[in-house]
Structures are given as C-alpha cells and as structure tokens.
PLY file of the C-alpha trace (Angstrom):
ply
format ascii 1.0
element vertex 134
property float x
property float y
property float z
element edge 133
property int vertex1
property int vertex2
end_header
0.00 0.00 0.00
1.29 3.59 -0.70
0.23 6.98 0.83
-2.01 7.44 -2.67
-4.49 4.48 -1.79
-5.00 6.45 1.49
-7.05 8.86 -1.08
-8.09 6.93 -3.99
-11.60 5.91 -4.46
-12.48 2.36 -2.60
-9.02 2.91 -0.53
-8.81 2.31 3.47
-10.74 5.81 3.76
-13.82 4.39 1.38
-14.60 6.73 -1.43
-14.69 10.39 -0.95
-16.85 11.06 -3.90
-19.53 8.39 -2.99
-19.29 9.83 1.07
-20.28 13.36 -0.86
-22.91 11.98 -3.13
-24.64 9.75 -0.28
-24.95 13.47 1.87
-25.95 15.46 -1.21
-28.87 12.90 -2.21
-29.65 12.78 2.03
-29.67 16.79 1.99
-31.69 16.95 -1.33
-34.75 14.61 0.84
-34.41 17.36 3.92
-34.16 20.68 1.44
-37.00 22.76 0.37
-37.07 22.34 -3.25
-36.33 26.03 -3.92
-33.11 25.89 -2.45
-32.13 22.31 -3.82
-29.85 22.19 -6.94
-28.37 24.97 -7.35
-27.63 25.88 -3.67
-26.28 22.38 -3.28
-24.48 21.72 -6.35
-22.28 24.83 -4.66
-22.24 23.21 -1.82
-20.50 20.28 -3.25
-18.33 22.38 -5.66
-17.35 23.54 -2.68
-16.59 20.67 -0.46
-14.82 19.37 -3.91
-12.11 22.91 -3.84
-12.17 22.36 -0.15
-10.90 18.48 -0.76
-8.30 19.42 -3.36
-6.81 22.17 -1.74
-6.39 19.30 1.43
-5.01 16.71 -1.02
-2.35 19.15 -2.16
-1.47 20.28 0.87
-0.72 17.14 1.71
1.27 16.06 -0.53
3.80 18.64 -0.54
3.65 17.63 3.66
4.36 14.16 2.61
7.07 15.38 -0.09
8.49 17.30 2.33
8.82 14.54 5.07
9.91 12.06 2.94
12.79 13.86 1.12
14.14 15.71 4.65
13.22 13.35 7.28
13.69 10.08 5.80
10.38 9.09 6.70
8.76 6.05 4.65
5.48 5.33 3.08
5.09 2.56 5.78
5.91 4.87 8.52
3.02 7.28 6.88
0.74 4.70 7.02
1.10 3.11 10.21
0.62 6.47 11.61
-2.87 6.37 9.44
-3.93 3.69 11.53
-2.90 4.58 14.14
-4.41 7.73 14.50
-7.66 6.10 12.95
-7.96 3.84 15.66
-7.70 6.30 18.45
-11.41 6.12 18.46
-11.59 2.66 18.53
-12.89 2.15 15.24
-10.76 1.42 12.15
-13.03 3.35 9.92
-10.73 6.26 7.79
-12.46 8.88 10.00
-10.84 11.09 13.01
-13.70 11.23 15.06
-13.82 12.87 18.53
-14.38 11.08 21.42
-17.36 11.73 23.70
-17.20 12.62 27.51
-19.00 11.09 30.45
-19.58 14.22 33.34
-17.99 12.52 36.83
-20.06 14.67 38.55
-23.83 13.88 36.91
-23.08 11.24 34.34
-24.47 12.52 31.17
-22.49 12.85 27.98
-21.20 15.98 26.44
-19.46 16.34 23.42
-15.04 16.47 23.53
-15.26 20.07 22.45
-16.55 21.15 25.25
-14.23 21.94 28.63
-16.78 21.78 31.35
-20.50 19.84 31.52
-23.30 21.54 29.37
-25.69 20.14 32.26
-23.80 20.41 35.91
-20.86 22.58 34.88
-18.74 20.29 35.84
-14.81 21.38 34.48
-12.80 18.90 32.71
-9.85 17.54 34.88
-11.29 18.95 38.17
-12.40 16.78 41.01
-15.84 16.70 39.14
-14.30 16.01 36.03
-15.42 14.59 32.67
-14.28 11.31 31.62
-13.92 9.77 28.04
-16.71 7.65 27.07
-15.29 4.31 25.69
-17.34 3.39 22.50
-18.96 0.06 22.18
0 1
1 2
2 3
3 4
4 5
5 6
6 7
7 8
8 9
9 10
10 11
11 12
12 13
13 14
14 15
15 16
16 17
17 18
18 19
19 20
20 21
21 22
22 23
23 24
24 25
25 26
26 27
27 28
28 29
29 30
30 31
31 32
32 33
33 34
34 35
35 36
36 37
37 38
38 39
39 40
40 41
41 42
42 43
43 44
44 45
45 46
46 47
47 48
48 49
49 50
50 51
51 52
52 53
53 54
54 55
55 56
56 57
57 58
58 59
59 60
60 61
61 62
62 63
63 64
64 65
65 66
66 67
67 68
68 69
69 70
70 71
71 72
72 73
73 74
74 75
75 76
76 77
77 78
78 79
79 80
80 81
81 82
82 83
83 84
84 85
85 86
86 87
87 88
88 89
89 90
90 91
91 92
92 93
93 94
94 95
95 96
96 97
97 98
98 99
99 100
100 101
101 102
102 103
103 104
104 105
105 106
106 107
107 108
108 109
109 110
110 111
111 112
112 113
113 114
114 115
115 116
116 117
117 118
118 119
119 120
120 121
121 122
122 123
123 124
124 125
125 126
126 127
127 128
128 129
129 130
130 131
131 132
132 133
C-alpha cells in the first residue's frame, strides 16, 4: 500500500466522492425544493475545492517529510492507523471522542471543557471522563 491508496476511491478511507454523493442525495430529501440544486451543487463544488486544496497540501507535507526526514510510506501509514484507531474504530475517520460528566453522568461532546448540564470542568475533582465506544 502507498500513501495514494490512502485517497483513492475504494481505498482504506472508502470513497470520498460516494461519502459526498450519499450526503448530497440525504440533503436533497431534507431541502426545500427552492433551495435544492443549485444551492447544493455549490455546496459540493465547494466541499470538492475544499478536498483538493487538502489533497495538495498534503502532498507537498508528505514530499516534504519524505525527502528531509527520511520518513517512509510505511511509517506514513502506520501512523494512518494509528491515528484512525484512536477512536476505537478502524473506519478512515478522526472522530472525537465523547465525555461522560464525573459529577452527573451525562455525555457531552469532547469540544466542550466543562458539563453543558452540571458545569462540571474537565480535569477537576468533578471532572469529565472519556466515554469508551462500544
């Protein structure tokens, strides 16, 4: 495996362009129909710059690393997985992890530095705890 079947279409990450398709048809069910095609056709033209302009960036990172640091495609992709499993799930996707409050047990999104509910502060004595995913 090299660093390009990290991007290519039916690759570890699945295909990008089906992943954008699937949430275009989904947001074309939940749109008002005045807003639908045009509005979401720009949408995806969009998300498609937004996607290139990540792929490129990329791989001059990857050029970069490779020529100065010695690093290998192996290395690269061992640190795929293992950042994609950090999560617990080996799906392509960097997903954050949700928290469990110490203090009144409900969970709260990662992003988030104290309890939405209790107020409860991350790291205090009433802290909030990753979740573990089943």
């Amino acid at each position: 495996m090299d660093i390009w079947d990290l991007l290519r279409p039916g690759g570890p990450t699945g295909s990008m362009t089906s992943r954008l398709e699937d949430r275009m048809v989904d947001a074309l069910r939940h749109t008002p129909p005045a807003r639908a095609p045009a509005a979401l056709q720009n949408d995806v033209d969009e998300l498609e710059q937004r996607v290139d302009r990540l792929t490129l960036l990329n791989a001059a990172l990857w050029e970069l690393l490779r020529d100065r640091v010695k690093l290998t495609e192996a290395d690269l992709v061992n640190k795929v997985q293992e950042i994609d499993l950090r999560d617990g799930r080996s799906d392509g996707r960097i997903r954050s992890t949700p928290k469990v409050c110490d203090a009144c047990g409900r969970t709260i999104s990662s992003r988030h530095q104290r309890c939405l509910y209790c107020g409860g502060h991350t790291g205090s004595a009433a802290g909030i705890a990753a979740k573990p995913r089943h």
